[in-house]
C-alpha positions in Angstrom: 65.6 80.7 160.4 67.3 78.5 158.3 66.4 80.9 155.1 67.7 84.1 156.8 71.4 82.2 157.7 71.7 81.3 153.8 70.4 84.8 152.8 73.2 86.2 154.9 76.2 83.6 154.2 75.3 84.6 150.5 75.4 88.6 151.3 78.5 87.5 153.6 80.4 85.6 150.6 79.7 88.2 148.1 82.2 90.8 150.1 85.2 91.0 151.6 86.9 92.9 154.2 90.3 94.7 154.3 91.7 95.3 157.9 94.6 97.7 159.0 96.4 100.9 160.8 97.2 104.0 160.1 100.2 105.6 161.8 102.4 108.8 162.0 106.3 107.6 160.7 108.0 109.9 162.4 106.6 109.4 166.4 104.3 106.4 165.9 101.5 107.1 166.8 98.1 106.5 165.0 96.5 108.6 163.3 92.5 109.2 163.7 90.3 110.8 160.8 93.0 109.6 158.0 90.5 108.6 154.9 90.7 104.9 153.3 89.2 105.5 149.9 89.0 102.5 147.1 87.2 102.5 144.2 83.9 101.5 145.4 83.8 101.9 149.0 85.6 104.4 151.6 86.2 104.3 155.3 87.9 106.8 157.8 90.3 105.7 160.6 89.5 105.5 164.4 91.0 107.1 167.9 94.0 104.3 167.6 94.2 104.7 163.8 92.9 101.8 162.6 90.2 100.8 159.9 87.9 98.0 158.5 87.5 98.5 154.4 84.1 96.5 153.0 84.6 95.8 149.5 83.0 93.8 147.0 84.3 90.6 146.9 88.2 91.2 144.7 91.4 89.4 144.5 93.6 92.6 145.4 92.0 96.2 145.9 93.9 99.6 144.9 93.9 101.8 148.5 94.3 105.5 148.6 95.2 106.8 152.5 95.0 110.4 153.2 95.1 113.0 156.1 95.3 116.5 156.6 99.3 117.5 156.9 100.6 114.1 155.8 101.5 113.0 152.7 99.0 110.8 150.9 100.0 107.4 149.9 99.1 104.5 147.7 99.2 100.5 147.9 97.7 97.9 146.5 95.8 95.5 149.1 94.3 91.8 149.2 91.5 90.9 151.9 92.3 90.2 155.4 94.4 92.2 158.0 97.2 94.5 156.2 100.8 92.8 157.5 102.2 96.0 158.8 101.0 99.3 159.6 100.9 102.3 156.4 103.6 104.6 157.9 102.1 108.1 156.9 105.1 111.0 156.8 103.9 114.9 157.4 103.4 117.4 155.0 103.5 121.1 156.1 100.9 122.8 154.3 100.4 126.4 153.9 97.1 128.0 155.6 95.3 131.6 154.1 95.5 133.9 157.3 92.5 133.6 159.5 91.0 136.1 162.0 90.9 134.9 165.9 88.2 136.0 167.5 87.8 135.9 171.1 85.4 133.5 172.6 84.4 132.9 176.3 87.3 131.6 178.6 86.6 128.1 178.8 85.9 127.6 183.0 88.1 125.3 184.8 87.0 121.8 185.6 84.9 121.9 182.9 84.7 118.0 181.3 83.0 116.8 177.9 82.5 113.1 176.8 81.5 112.2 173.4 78.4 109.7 173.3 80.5 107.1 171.9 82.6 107.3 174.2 79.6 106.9 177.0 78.3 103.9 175.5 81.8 102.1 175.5 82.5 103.2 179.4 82.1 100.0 181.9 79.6 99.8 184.7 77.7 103.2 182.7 75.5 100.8 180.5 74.9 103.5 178.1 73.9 105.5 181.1 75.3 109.5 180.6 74.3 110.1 184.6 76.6 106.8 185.9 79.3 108.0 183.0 79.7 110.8 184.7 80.0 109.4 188.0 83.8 109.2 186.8 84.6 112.7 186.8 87.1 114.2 188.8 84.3 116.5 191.5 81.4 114.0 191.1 80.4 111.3 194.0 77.9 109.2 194.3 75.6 107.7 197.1 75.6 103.9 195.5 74.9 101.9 192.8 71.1 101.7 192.7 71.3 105.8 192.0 72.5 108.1 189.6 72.4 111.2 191.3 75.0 113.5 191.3 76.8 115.2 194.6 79.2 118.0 193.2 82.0 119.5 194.7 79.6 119.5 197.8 76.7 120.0 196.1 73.5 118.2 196.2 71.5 116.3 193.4 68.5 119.2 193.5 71.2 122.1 192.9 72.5 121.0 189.3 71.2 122.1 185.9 70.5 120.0 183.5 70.3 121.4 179.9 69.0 119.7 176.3 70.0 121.4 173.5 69.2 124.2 175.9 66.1 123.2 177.2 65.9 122.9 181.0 65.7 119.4 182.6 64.5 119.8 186.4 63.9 116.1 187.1 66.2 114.1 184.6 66.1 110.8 186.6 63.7 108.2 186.5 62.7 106.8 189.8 65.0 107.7 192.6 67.9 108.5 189.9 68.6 104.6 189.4 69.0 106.2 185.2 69.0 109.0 183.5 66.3 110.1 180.7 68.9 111.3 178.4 69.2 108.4 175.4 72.7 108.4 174.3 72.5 106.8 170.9 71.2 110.9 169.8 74.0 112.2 172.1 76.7 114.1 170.2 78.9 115.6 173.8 77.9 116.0 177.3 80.0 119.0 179.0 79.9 119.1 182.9 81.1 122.5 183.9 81.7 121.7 188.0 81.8 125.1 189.5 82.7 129.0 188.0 80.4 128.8 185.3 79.3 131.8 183.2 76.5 134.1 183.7 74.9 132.5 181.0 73.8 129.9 183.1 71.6 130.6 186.3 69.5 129.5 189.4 71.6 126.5 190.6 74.8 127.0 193.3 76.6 123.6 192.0 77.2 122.8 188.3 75.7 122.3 184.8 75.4 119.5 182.7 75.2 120.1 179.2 73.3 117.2 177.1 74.0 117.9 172.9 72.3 116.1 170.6 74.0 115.2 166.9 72.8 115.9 164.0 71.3 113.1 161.2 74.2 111.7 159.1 73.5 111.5 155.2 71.2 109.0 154.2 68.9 106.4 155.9 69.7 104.8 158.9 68.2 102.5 161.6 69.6 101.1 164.8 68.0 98.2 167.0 69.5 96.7 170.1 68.8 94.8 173.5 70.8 93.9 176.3 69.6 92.2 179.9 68.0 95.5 181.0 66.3 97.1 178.0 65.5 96.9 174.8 66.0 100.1 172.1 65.3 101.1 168.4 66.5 104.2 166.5 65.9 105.6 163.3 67.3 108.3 161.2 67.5 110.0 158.0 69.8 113.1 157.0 70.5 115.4 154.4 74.1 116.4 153.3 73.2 119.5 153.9 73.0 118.3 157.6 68.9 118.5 157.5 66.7 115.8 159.0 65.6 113.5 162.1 66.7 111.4 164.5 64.2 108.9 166.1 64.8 107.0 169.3 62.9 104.7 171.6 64.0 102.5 174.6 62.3 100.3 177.3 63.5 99.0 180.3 62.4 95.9 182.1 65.0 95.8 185.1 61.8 94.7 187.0 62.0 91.3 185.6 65.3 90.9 186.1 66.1 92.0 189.7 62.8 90.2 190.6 64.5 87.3 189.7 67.6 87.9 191.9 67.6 87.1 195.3 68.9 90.7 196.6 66.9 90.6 199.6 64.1 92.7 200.8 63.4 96.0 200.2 64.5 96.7 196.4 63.2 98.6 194.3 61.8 97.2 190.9 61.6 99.7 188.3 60.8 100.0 184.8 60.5 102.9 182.5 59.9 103.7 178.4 61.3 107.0 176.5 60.9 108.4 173.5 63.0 111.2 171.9 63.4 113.0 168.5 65.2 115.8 167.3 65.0 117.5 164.1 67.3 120.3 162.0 66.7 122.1 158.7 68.0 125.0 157.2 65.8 127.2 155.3 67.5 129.6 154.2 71.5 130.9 154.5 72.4 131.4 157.7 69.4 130.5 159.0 68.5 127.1 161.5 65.6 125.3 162.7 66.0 122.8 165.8 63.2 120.9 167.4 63.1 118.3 170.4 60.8 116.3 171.9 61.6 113.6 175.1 58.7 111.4 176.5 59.2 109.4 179.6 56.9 107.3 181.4 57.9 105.3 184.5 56.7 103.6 187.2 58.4 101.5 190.0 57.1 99.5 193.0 58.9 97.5 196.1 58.5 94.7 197.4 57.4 93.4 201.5 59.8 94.1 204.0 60.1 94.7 207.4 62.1 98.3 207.4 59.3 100.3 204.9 56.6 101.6 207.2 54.4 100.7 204.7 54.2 97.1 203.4 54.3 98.1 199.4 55.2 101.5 197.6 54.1 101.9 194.1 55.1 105.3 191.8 54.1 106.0 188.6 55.0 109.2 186.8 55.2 110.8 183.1 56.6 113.8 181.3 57.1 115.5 178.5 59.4 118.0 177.6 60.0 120.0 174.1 61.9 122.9 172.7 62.2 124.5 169.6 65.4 126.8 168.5 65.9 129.3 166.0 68.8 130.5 164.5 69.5 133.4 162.7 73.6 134.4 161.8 73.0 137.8 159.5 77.3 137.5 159.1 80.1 136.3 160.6 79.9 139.0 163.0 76.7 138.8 165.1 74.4 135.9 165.8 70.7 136.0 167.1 69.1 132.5 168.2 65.0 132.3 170.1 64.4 129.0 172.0 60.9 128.4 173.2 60.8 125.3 175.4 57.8 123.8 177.3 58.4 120.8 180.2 55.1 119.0 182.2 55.3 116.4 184.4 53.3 114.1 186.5 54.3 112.1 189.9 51.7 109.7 191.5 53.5 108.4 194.4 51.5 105.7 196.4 51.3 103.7 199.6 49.3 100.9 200.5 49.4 100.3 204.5 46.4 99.1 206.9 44.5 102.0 206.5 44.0 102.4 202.9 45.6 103.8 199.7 47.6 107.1 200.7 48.3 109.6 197.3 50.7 112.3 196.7 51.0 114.2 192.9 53.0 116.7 192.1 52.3 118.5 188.5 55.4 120.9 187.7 54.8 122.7 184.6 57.0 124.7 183.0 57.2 127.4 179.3 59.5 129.3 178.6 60.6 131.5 175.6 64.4 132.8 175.9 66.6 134.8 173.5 70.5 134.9 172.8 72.6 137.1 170.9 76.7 137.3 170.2 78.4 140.3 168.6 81.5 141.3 167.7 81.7 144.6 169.0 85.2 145.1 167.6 88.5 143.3 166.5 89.5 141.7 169.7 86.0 141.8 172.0 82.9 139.6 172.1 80.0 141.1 173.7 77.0 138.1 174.7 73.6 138.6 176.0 70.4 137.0 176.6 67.5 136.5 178.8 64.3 134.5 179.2 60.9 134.5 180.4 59.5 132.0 182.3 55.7 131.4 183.3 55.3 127.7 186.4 52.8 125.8 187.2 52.7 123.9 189.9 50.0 120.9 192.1 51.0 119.8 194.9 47.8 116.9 196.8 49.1 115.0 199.9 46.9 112.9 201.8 50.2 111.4 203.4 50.5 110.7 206.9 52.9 113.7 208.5 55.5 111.5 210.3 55.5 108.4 207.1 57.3 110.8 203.8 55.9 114.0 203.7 58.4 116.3 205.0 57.1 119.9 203.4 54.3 119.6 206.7 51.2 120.1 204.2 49.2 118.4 206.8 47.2 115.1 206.3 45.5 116.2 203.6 46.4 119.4 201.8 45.6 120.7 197.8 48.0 123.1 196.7 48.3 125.2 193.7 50.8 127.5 193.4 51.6 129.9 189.7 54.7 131.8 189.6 56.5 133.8 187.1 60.7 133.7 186.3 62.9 135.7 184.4 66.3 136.1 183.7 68.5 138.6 182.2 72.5 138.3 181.4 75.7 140.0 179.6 79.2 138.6 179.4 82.0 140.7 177.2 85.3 138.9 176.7 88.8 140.4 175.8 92.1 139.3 175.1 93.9 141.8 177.1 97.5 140.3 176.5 98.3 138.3 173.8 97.8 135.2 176.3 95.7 136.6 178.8 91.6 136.4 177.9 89.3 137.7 180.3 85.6 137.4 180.2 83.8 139.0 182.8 79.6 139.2 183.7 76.3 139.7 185.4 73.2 138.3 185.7 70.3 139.1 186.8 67.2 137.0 188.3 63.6 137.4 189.7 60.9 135.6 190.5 57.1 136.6 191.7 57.7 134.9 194.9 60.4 136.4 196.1 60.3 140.0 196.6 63.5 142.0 194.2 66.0 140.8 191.8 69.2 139.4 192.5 72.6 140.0 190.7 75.5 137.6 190.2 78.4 138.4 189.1 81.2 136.4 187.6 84.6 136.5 186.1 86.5 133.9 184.3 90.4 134.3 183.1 92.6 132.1 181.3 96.4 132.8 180.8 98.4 130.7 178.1 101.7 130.2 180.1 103.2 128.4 177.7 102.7 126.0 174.3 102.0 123.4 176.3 100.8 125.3 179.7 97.6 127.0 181.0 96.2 128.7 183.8 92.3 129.0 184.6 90.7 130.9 187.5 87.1 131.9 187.9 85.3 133.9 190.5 81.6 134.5 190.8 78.3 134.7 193.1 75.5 131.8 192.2 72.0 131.9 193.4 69.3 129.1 193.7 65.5 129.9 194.6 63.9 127.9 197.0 61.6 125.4 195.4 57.7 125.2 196.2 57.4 122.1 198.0 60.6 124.2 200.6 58.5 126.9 201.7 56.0 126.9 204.3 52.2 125.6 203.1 50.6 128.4 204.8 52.2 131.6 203.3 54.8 129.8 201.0 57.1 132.4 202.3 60.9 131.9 204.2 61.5 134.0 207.3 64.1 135.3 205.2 62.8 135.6 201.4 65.9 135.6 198.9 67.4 133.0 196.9 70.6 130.8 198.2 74.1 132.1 197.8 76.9 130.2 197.2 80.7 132.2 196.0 83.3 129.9 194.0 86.7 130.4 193.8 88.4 128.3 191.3 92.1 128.0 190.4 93.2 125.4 187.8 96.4 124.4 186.2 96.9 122.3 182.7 99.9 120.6 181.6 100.4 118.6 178.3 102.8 116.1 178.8 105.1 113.8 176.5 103.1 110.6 175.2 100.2 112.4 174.8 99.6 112.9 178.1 97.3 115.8 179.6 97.5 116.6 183.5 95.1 118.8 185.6 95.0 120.3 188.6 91.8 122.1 190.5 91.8 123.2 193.3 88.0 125.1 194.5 86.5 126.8 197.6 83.0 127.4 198.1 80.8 129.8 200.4 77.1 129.6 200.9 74.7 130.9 202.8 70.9 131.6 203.1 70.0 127.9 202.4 66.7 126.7 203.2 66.7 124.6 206.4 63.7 123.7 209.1 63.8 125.7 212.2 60.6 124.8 215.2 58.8 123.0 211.9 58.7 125.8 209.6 61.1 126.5 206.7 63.8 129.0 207.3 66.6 130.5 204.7 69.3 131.4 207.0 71.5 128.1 207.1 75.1 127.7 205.8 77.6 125.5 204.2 81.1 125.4 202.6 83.0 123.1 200.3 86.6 122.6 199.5 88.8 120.6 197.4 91.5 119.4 195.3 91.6 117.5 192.0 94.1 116.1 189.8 93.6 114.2 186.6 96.2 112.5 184.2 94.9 111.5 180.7 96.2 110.1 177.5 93.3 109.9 174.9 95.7 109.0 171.9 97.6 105.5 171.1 96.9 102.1 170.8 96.0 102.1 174.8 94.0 104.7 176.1 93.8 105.8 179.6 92.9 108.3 182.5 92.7 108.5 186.3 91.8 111.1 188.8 92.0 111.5 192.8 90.0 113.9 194.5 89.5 115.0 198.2 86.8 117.2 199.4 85.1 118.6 202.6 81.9 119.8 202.4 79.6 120.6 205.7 76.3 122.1 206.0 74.4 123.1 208.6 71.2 121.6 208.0 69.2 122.5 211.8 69.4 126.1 213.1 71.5 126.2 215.7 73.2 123.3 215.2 77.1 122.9 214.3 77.8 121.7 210.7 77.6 118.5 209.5 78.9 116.3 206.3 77.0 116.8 203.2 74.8 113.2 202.2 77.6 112.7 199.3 80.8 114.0 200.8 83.3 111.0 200.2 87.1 112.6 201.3 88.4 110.7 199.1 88.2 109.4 195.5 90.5 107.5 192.9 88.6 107.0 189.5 90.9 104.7 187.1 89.8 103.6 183.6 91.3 102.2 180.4 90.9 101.2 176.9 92.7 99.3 174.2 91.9 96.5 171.4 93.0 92.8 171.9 93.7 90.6 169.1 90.8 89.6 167.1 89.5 93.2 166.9 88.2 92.9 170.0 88.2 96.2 172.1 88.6 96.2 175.5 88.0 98.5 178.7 88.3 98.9 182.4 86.4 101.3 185.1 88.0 100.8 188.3 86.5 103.6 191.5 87.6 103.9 195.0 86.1 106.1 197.6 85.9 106.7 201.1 82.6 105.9 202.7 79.3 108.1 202.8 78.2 109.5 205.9 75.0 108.4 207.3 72.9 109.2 210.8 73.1 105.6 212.9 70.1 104.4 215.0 71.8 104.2 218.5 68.9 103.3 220.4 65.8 100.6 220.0 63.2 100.7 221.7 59.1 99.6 221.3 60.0 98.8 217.3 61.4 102.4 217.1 64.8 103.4 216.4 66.0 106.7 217.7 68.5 108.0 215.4 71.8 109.3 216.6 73.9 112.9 215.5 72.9 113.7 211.6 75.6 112.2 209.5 78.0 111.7 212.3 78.9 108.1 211.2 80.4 106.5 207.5 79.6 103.5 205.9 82.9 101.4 204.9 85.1 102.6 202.1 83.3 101.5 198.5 85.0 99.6 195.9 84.1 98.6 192.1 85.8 97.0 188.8 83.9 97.1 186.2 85.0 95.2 182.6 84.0 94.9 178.9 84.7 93.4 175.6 82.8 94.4 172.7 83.1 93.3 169.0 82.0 94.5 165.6 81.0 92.3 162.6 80.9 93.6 159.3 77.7 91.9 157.4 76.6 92.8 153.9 77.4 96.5 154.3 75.8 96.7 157.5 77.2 96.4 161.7 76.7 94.0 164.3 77.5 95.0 167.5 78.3 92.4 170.7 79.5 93.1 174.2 79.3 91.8 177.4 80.2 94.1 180.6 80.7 92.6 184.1 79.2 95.0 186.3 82.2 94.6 190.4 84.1 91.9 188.9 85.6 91.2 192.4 82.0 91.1 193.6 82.9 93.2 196.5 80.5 93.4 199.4 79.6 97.3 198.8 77.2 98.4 201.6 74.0 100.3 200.3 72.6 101.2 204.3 71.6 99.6 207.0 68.5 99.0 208.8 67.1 97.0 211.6 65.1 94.0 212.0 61.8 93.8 214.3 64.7 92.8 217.4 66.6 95.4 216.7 69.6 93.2 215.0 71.4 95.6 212.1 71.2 94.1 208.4 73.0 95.6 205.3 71.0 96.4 202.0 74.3 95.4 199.7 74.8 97.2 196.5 75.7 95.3 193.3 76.8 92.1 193.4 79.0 90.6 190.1 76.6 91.2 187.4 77.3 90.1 183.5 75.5 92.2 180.8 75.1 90.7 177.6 73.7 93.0 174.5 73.9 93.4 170.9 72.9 95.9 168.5 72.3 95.6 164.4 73.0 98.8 162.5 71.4 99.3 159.0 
């Protein structure tokens, strides 16, 4: 130890740093991108416009500041923090004329984050799932899970997409985090209703996972904080060819089993692997390959509400794609993606009689294709289609009445092979010069259900202004029943099909002085033929709705940046036949999401997550009798309203070239008393599972 801190105060004393901020003269506000070049070393500013220079060691250094439509400007600098800020004044610069072609019209309440940004969000922990959380459309049951409730929705009718590749099951155990590692994440875009055709077989939304591609050179990453532990490695080409390696492991079962939280927590713990690899063979051609690993498992502990004393889960998957490119010219592009998912559950239950097993094997290739063409100045005509070819186990040896709702019976083996396929066009059109239009069909089928189904769906966007738009999007989405909702004996519905759900979106966006964006959504939603359990067999004839309104303010330049959002929403379903509707498991009225960023003196960055909602609805136990609660009305009472601050400081240290990265996050600073549910002892007295209590996190990370 002693060696390594004289090894590094000599790296340390051999360099020095020069620290400042870059900022537009004229309204004062920083500039992000602006390149810091010296003689030996070069930098680029950040979102608030300022920089950290590593040079070697130098009495004064000659500086060179630069941007894109400002003048450039030169000073000489000595090491330490710059006493004022470099006042940059613009330059208008002449452009060669470009051609605009038309592109899709981008859907209202559509959102992206950057994975930076995710990492740096309080109370996500690097989580893109619990990032999202913040959303305006997006609710949440609690803290312990991750899954997401949109617009009305539920968790099991969202896509996920990687790089393209479908991601049924993206949570680990009961959603508590998400499989998606953010330190490969380039964007996440969540597209919250009126989506294109281009996406299919889910009524709700898509999320959109990106990965980046390898930056230039060799690079390595290795962190830990109080719940995992993660390595990365990558090496690039500047020709933007190369890998990027990842690893994590999570031991949250050591830590909460160390907390006194009471009974019945889960203790999980889980290890992923992901890579992703580019190259470019040729001109205008491109090679991308993924690979994500996951293996999981996950037990709980004695207590008096589980049926059965201990619950053990294990599970592992693997999912891969590979993506070629081919752009012949400007004009037309082509791209194949062949992807392949499998995945094993083993979910476990010791009790007085034995060891009771349930697996489930979903398995999953398919080969898809995607082309763009310019069909003539002024129209874009998209298509595509895929193939799909499932495989799926389903062994339950599960008593009925314990968790084995799909009424397999006490013991039941069940395979089931099914084919999918999917075919869908879009053209888009600037009809006005500020009015595009992009309308479409697609087209679905699957070997279980009898016929094809056709959506379609039409998306406009009107340019009201320089500083105004206007989004609406219409359209029809459909969602196949999954295997394990279909009745064991013919795995048929009384009334084959696929769910329906129509979307009617308006939205309205405003940028304001300041920097300041504001949004407005407002969003209706239809749906019918929903799979619901009429005298014990499964049924597609139920119905729901959903309705809402958003609005958004955000400023994402300046030294402080900040947004907030309020939502309210009403979404019913009517889950029995016969039966009048009833709130939806994650319909929370209302919602205020606040958050904030902004650096405090010593370069220290600082942020704030603040959310607000209204209760979920749960079904009370009115009754106790003989150790049995009798539940009351489905969902017909709320638990209290929820409340959470979440803060973080984080710092970077410049060493020898290289980055050392400390934060600490305090997960409900107030340590508010957030109920989780409720459940009832042997005597029938009621007892809270709470949620997260005030929880620091402590990590760092070494860059190299």
């Amino acid at each position: 130890m002693t060696a390594t801190i004289i090894i590094l105060g000599l790296v340390a004393s051999q360099t020095c740093h020069i620290v400042g901020q870059v900022l537009d003269v004229v309204e004062m506000r920083p500039v992000a991108g602006a390149h810091v070049l010296a003689a030996d070393a070069g930098t680029t500013t950040d979102e608030s416009g300022r920089f950290e220079l590593t040079l070697p060691e130098t009495p004064s250094a000659r500086l060179t500041i630069s941007h894109i439509g400002y003048e450039a400007k030169a000073l000489t600098a000595t090491p330490g923090p710059l006493p004022r800020p470099v006042l940059l004044r613009p330059r208008p610069i002449a452009l060669p004329e470009v051609e605009v072609r038309p592109g899709p019209a981008r859907p209202t309440g559509t959102h992206e984050l950057s994975g930076p940004a995710i990492r740096r969000i309080p109370g996500a922990e690097k989580d893109i799932l619990r990032a999202v959380q913040s959303l305006p459309g997006v609710s949440s049951t609690g803290d312990f899970f991750g899954w997401l409730y949109v617009r009305g929705g539920t968790p099991g009718e969202n896509l996920f997409l990687l790089d393209g590749v479908e991601m049924p099951d993206p949570y680990h155990y009961a959603g508590l985090a998400s499989v998606f590692n953010t330190a490969l994440v380039e964007e996440v875009r969540l597209s919250t209703g009126g989506f294109g055709p281009d996406r299919g077989d889910r009524t709700a939304s898509v999320l959109e996972v990106t990965t980046r591609p390898p930056r230039p050179g060799r690079r390595g990453r290795c962190g830990v904080d109080l719940t995992e532990v993660e390595a990365a490695a990558e090496f690039g080409t500047a020709g933007g060819d190369g890998f990027i390696a990842a690893l994590r492991h999570c031991y949250l079962d050591l830590l909460l089993g160390r907390l006194d939280l009471g009974d019945g927590y889960i203790l999980p713990t889980y290890t992923d692997f992901q890579l992703t690899a580019r190259a470019r063979p040729a001109p205008g051609l491109a090679l991308n390959a993924g690979l994500l690993s996951t293996r999981e498992s996950a037990r709980a502990g004695d207590s008096s509400h589980w049926r059965a004393p201990g619950i053990t889960l294990a599970s592992r998957g693997t999912s891969g794609g590979l993506k070629l490119a081919w752009q012949p010219s400007g004009a037309a592009r082509l791209s194949f993606q062949l992807s392949g998912i499998d995945r094993r559950q083993d979910f476990e239950v010791r009790d007085s009689l034995g060891e009771n097993i349930r697996r489930h094997w979903p398995r999953n290739i398919r080969a898809g294709v995607l082309g763009h063409l310019i069909a003539a100045p002024g129209w874009l005509v998209e298509a595509g289609g895929s193939l799909a070819s499932v495989a799926y186990r389903h062994e339950s040896t599960l008593p009925l009445e314990l968790l084995d709702p799909m009424r397999w019976g006490d013991t039941c083996v069940a395979d089931i092979g099914f084919r999918q396929g999917d075919a869908w066009a879009r053209v888009s059109r600037d009809v006005l010069p500020r009015l595009q239009v992009s309308a479409g069909a697609r087209l679905d089928a699957r070997s279980l259900d009898p016929g094809a189904v056709a959506s379609p769906r039409l998306q406009a966007r009107w340019q009201a202004g320089a500083s105004t738009s206007l989004r609406t999007a219409w359209g029809i989405y459909r969602q196949f029943a999954a295997p394990e909702h279909r009745n064991a004996d013919s795995l048929a519905l009384a009334q084959p099909g696929a769910a329906r759900a129509r979307h009617l979106i308006f939205g309205l966006e405003q940028d304001l002085p300041a920097g300041i964006t504001a949004r407005l959504d407002l969003y209706d939603k239809r749906l019918d033929r929903l799979v619901v359990v009429r005298d014990g067999a499964f049924t597609a004839d139920g119905t729901g709705s959903a309705r809402g309104l958003e609005l958004g303010l955000t400023r994402r330049q300046g030294v402080i940046t900040w947004q907030g959002s309020y939502a309210w929403s009403r979404a019913r379903r009517s889950w029995l036949h016969g039966l009048e509707p009833v709130p939806t498991d994650g319909e929370q009225p209302h919602i205020l999401n606040l958050s904030g960023a902004g650096r405090l003196p010593g370069k220290i960055d600082a942020s704030a997550r603040l959310r607000w909602s209204s209760g979920a609805p749960y079904t009370p136990e009115v009754h106790y009798y003989e150790n049995h609660c009798i539940p009351g009305e489905y969902n017909s009472a709320r638990y209290p309203a929820y409340f959470r601050l979440d803060l973080r400081l984080a710092r970077r240290f410049a060493i020898g070239g290289h980055g050392l990265d400390l934060w600490l996050s305090v997960l409900n600073a107030t340590n508010a008393r957030n109920v989780q549910s409720w459940y009832h002892d042997a005597d029938g007295t009621r007892r809270a599972i709470w949620m997260l209590p005030r929880l620091p996190m402590l990590g760092l990370a070494w860059e190299f």
